[in-house]
N, C-alpha and C positions, 0 to 999 in steps of 0.2 A: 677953292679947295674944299670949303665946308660940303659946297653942294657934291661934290665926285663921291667925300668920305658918305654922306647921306645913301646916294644911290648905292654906294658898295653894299652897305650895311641893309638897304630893302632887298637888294638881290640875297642875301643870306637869308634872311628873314624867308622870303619866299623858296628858295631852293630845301630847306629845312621842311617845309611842307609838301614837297613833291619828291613824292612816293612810293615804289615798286609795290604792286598788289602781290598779296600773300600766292604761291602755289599752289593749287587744289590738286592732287592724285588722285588719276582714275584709275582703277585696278581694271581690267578687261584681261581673259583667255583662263581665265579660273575660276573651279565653281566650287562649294562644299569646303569642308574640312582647309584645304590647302588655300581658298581664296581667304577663309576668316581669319589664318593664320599668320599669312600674308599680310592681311592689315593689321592686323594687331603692329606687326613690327614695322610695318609704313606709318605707323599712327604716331611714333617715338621718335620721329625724325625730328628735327629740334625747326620752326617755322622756319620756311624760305622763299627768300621775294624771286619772283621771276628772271630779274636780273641775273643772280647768283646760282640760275638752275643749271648752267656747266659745271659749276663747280661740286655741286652737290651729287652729280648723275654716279660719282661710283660711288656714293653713301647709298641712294636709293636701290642698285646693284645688290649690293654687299645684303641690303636688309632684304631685298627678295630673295639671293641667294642662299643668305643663315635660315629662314623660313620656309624654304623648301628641304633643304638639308635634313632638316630636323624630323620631319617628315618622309624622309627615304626619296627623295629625289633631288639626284645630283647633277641633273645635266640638261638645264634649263635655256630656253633663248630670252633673252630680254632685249624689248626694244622701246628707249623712253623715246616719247613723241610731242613735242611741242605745238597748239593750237599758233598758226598763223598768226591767224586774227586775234585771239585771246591768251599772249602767251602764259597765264596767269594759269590755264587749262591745259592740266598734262596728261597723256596718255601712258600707263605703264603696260605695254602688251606683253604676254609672258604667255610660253609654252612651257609646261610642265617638263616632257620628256618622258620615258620610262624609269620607272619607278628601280631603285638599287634594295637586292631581294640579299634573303640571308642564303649563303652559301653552304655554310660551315660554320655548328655552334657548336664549340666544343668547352664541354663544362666537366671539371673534374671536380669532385667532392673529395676531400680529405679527412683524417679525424676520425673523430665519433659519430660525424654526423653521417656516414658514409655506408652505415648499417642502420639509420634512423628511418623506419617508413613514412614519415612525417614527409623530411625531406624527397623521398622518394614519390610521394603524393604531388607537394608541389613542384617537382620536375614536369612530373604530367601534365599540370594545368599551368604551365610556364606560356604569358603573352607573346613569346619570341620565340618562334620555330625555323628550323631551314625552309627556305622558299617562302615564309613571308618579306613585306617591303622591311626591310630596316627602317625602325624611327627609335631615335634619340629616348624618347620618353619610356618606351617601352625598355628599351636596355637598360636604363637607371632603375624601372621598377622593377624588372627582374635581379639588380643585384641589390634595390633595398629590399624586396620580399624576402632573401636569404638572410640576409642581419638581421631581419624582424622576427624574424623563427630561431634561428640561434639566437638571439639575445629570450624568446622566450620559452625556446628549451634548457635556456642551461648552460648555453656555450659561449660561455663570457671574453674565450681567447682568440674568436672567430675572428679573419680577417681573410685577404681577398690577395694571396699571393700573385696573382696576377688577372688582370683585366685588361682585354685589349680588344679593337675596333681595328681591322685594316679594312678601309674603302674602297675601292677599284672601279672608279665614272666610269672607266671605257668599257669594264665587261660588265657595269651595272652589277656586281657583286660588291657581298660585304663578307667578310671572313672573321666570328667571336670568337675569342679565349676568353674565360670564366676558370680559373682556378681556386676553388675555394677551402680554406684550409681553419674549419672548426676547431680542432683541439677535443680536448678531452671534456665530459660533458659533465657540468656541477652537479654535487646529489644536496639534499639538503642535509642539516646538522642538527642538533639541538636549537630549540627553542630560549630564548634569553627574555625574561618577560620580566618589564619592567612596571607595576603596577601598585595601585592604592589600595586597593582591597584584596582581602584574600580568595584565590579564583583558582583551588587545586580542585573542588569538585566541578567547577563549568569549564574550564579549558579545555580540560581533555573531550571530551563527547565532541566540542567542537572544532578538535584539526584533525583534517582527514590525511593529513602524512605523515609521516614513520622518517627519522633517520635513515638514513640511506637510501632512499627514494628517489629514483632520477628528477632533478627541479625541472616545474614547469610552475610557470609565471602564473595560470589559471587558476593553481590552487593557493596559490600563497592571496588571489583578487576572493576566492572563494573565501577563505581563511577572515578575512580582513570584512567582508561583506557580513557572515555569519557571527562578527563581536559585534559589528556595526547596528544589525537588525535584530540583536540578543535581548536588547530592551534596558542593558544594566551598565552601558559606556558611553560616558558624552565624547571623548576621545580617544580612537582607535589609528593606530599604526602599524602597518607590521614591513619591513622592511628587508631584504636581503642584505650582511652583511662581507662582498663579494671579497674582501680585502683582507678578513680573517678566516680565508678558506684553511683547513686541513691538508697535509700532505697526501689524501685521500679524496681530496676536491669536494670536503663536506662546506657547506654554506652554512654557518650559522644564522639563526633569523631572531632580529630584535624586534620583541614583541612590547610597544606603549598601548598599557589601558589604564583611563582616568574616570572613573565611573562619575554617573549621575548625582545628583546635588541627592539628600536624604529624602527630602520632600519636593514636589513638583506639583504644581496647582496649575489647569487651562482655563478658560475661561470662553463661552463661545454665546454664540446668539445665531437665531434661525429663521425661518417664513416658511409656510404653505399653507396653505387654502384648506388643506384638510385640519390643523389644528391652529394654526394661527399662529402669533409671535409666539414667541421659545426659546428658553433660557439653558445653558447646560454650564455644567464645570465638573472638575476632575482632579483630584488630589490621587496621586502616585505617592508609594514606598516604593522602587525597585530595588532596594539591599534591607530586608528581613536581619537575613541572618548569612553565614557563610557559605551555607548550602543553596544560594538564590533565590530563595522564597523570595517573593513579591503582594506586593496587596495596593489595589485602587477600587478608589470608590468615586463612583458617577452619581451628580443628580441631574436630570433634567426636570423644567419646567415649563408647562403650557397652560393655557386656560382649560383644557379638558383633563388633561392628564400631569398628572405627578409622580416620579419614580426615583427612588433611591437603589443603589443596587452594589454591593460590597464584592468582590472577586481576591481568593486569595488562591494566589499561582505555586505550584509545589515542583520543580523542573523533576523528571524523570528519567535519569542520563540525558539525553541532546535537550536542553532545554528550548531549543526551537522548536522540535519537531513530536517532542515525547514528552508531557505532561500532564498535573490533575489540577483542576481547579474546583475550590469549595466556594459555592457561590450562593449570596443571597441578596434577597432585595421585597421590599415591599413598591404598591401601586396602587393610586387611587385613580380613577377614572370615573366622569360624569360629562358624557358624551349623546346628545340626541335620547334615545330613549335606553342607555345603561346605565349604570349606574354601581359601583362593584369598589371594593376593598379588598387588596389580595395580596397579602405575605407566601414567599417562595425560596425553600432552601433547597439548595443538588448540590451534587458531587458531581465532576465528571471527569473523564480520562480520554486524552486525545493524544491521537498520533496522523502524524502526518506524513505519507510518501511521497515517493519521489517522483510522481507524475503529480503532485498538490495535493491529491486528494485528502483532503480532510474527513479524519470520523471521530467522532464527538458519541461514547457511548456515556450516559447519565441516567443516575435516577432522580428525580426529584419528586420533593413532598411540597403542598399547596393545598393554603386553605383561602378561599373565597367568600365574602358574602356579597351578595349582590343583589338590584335591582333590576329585571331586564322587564319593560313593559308592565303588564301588570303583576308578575311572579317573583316575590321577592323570596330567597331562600339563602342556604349556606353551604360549603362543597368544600371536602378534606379529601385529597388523594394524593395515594403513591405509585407516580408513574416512572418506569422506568424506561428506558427507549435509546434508538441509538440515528446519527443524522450522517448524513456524506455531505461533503460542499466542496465544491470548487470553483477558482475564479483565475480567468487566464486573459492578459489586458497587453497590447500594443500597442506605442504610441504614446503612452502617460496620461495627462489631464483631459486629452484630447484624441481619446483613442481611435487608432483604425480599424481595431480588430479585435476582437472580443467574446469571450461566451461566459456565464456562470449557471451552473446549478446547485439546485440545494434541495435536498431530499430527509423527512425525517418521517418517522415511526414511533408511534405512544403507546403503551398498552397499560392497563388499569385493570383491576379485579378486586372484587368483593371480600374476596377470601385473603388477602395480603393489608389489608387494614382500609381500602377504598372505599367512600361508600357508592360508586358507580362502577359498575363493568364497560367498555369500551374498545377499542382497537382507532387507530385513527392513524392517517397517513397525509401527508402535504409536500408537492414539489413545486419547485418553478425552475426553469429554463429560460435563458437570455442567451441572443448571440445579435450578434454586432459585426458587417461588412461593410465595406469601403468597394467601390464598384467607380476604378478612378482617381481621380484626387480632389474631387469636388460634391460625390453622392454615396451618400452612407442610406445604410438600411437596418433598421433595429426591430428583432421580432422578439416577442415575448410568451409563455405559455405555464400557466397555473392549473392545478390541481387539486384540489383537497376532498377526503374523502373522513369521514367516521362511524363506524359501526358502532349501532346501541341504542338499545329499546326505544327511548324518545328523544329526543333533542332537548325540550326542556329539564332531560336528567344531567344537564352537563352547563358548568360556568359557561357564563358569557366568554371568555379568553378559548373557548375550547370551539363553540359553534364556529361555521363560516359567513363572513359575510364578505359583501366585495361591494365594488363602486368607490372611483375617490380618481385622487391625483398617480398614483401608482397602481394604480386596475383596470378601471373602466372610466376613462375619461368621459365630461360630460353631466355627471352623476357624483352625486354629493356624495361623501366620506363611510362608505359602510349603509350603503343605504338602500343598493340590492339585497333584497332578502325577502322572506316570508311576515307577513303581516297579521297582527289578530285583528275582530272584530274592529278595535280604535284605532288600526291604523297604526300599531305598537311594531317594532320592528323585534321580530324574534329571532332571529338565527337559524341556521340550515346545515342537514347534512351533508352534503353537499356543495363544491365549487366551483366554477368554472372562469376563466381568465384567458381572453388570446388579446393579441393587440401584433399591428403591424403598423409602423413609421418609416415614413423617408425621407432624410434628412438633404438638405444644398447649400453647401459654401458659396452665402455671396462674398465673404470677406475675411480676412485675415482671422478674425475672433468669433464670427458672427453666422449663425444658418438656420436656416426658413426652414417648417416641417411640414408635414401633412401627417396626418393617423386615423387609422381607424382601429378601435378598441370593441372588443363585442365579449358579454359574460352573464355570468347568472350565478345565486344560492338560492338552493334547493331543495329540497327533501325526496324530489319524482323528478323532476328532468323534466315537466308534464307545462309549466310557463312556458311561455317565448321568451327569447335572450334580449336581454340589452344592448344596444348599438350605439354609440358615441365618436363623431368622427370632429374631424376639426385641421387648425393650424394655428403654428407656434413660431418661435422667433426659440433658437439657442445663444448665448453670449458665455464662453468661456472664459472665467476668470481665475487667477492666481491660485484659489482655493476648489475650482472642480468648476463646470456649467452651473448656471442659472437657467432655467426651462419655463417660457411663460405660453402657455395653452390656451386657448376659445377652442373650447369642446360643446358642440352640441349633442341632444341625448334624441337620435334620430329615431329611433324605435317609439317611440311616446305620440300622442296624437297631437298632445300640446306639446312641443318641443322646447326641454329645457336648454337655456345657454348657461356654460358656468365658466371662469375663468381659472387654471390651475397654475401655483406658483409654488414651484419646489427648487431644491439646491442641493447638488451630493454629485456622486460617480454614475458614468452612464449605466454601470455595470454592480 
């Protein structure tokens, strides 16, 4: 008896280890769009052994079925097919059919929104027209694109009196109704501003709506953006309160602002090859007083250079866009053959349009003494002058698209208390293309010019010089220029700066460069230019690219090599 119960108990043993091999599905008779689709929802079939593939054949059905459907085709052949030899190996054959087209889209608009040309725009560009195939996806984002417009016009009581799909496989027709019934459209209300500081002269400059304003969702993002980037709130809200509407459908909107701490100190640390380690911090006031005066003061520190420099901000209605700042700062500098002390006080008055442009009209008063080679003297002038800039970025830390310039103008005169006469002009131009998703291209182009008797009648801070990690790659920090007798480097009226790179993502954070940089200061145009060409490595991090460069100075008989390590925005 023992030995029968033994053998039972082997035979379980072993039948427990034998088998059915899983089912592999072969998709065959589709290609594109409807084959990928197709597996997707063969891929969600839940494993099945060979054995069990009858029973499973109208699940695999059903999932070709729903997967063409969705797609606009309703009237498929399917035929599964079992390998003889390998039942484990299945064939799914599938004929698509003709595709079920849109017959009849009939969309009626109701409400407010029905005289909206908003609406009326995206009717036009609607993915679902008569005689395209009907798919599924497509008709859901045609009725979410209309909720996503009335929710951000306004139209808070929007809803979808009727929606309907009839199918029709045997005439390969589909027949939409789309009845859409907005309601009346919110305007906005008063403002409810709940805040710590007092903010009746900065608010106003910045909300650009008015009571009774048809609401749109973009101004109230604008609204909300413009506290944000004000410089004077650590926490901004602004929110539509749809639930205390007006028997007028006014929206009141509550307004949270938590302003900044009194005082705000940063703290940074730097590298490049043109000045070396370098230290910076920043102590912020953004609340003066209740007219938004502001005041920070920066120092940086390197081994050549030292500068403290105070800015006191006065808003001028829109305090983004329209104000003056009194600014000043001293600089010591002992760099190669300079050598210079130079206290700097201005005024300036900036407004900014609504294409970016910035202009920055100032005068400022500077007095200088300095070393440059062998001439050491002392320089008091009042210049006044006026700059444009603009800076336009796509993409963020890692732009794909990009231009800046920056243009300014100095004039000085004898007869206004200067002791030099002058004129002086300096631009530069950057733009930045993506050619792909893998090849960026960055040009760049300098200019400076200044009129006046001699070049040594004017501080070191005022001649040109060039060469360095942001000019003339290749070429040591300011180091193209005019020369005296020992080799002293003097300054030029004259400047010139091109440079062309081309940038290649091999990786996620990471891209190879190549550059050629070519430039000159001058006084005649009458030298040959400097040439610097090379390759770099970019690595993008949290705080902007890291740029490390081997430039050589190819123009030279002896060819300098120099290594350039900077850190900041491409742009």
């Amino acid at each position: 008896m023992s030995k029968r119960i033994w053998g039972v108990f082997i035979l379980l043993l072993l039948s427990l280890n034998v088998r059915a091999e899983d089912v592999s599905l072969e998709l065959q008779g589709l290609k594109g769009k409807l084959k990928n689709n197709t597996q997707v929802y063969l891929d969600q079939l839940p494993t099945i052994d060979a054995e069990q593939l009858p029973r499973f054949r109208k699940d695999i059905e059903t999932a070709v079925i729903n997967s063409l459907q969705s797609l606009g085709y309703y009237n498929p052949t399917i035929e599964i097919v079992a390998d003889p030899d390998k039942p484990e190996r299945v064939e799914v054959r599938v004929t698509a059919g003709e595709p079920v087209r849109v017959r009849t889209l009939d969309l009626l608009l109701q409400g407010d929104s029905a005289s909206d040309p908003q609406f009326e725009q995206l009717i036009g560009k609607l993915s679902l027209k008569e005689g395209d195939v009907f798919r599924h996806d497509r008709y859901e984002k045609v009725k979410a694109s209309l909720l996503s417009l009335a929710l951000a016009r306004g139209y808070f009581d929007a809803n979808y009196q009727r929606s309907q799909v009839l199918v029709y496989p045997q005439d390969k027709a589909a027949d939409v109704t789309l009845s859409f019934d907005s309601g009346p459209r919110y305007r906005f209300g008063e403002l409810k501003v709940d805040t710590d500081r007092p903010v009746d002269r900065l608010l106003p400059p910045l909300v650009t709506m008015q009571p009774g304003d048809p609401y749109q969702a973009i101004r109230l993002a604008e609204l909300s953006r413009n506290l944000s980037t004000s410089g004077y709130f650590r926490q901004v809200e602004v929110l539509p309160v749809v639930s205390e509407a007006d028997e007028n459908n006014r929206i009141p909107l509550a307004v949270l602002l938590r302003a900044k701490a009194d005082n705000e100190v940063e703290v940074g640390a730097g590298f490049s090859t043109d000045e070396g380690p370098r230290l910076s911090t920043s102590w912020d006031k953004p609340w003066i007083n209740s007219l938004g005066h502001s005041l920070q003061t920066n120092l940086k520190l390197s081994a050549p250079k030292q500068d403290i420099s105070v800015i006191y901000k006065i808003p001028r209605g829109d305090p983004l866009n329209n104000y003056y700042t009194i600014q000043g700062g001293y600089q010591f500098l002992d760099q190669d053959d300079t050598e210079s002390d130079r206290l700097v006080v201005s005024v300036h008055r900036w407004d900014i349009d609504t294409n970016d442009w910035t202009r920055d009209v100032f005068i400022r008063s500077e007095y200088e003494s300095y070393t440059q080679g062998e001439q050491e003297d002392t320089s008091l002038l009042l210049i006044p002058g006026v700059s444009y800039s603009r800076t336009r970025v796509r993409g963020g830390l890692d732009p794909v698209w990009g231009d800046a310039q920056l243009a300014t103008l100095e004039l000085s005169e004898p007869w206004w208390g200067s002791d030099t006469r002058f004129i002086r002009l300096w631009g530069r131009s950057k733009w930045l293309r993506s050619l792909g998703d893998n090849h960026r291209v960055i040009a760049r182009a300098e200019q400076g010019a200044v009129w006046v008797d001699a070049v040594d009648e004017l501080p070191p801070s005022l001649r040109f010089f060039t060469g360095g990690d942001t000019s003339v790659r290749g070429f040591g920090y300011q180091s193209i220029t005019p020369v005296d007798e020992n080799g002293d480097r003097l300054g030029a009226k004259y400047a010139t700066a091109l440079s062309l790179e081309y940038d290649y993502k091999v990786a996620e954070k990471w891209r190879v460069a190549t550059f050629v940089d070519t430039g000159t200061a001058t006084n005649d145009y009458t030298e040959d230019w400097k040439v610097g060409t090379g390759i770099g490595a970019r690595w993008q991090t949290p705080v902007g690219p890291v740029r490390l460069d081997l430039a050589f100075g190819v123009s030279e008989d002896q060819i300098p090599m120099r290594i350039h390590f900077t850190l900041g925005p491409e742009l």
